[in-house]
C-alpha positions in Angstrom: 92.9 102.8 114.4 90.3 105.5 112.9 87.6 102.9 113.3 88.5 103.2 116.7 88.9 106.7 117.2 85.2 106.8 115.6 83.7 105.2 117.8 85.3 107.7 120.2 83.5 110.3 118.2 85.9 110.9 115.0 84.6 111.5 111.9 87.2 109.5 109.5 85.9 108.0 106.0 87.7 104.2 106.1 86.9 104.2 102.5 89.1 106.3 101.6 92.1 104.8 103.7 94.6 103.5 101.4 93.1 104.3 98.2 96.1 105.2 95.6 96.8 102.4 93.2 100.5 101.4 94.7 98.7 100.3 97.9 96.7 97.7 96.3 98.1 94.5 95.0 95.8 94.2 91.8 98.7 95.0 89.6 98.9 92.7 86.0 102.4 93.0 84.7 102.4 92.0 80.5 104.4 89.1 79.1 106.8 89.8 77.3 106.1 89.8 73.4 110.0 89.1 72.5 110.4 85.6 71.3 113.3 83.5 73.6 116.3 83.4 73.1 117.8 81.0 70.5 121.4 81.2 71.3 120.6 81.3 75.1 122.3 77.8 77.3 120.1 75.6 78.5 120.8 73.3 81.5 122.2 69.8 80.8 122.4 67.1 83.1 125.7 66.6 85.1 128.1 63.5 83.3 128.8 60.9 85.6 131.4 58.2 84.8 
């Protein structure tokens, strides 16, 4: 919309539109350095008879 209200004469920078960091998706989010769990269940298949 401020492109368009420059071309009607505004004088909006679109460059700075949207700049703070929790706008843009470029996030990395670190592993987790904890080994698994050893005593966590792990899925088995169903028994069938």
């Amino acid at each position: 919309m401020l492109a368009v209200k420059n071309i009607l004469g505004a004088k909006h920078d679109l460059w700075e539109v949207n700049t703070e960091r929790s706008y843009h998706e470029e996030f990395t989010v670190e592993k987790p350095t904890t080994p698994p769990d050893e005593n966590r269940l792990e899925a088995t298949p169903a028994l069938t008879s």
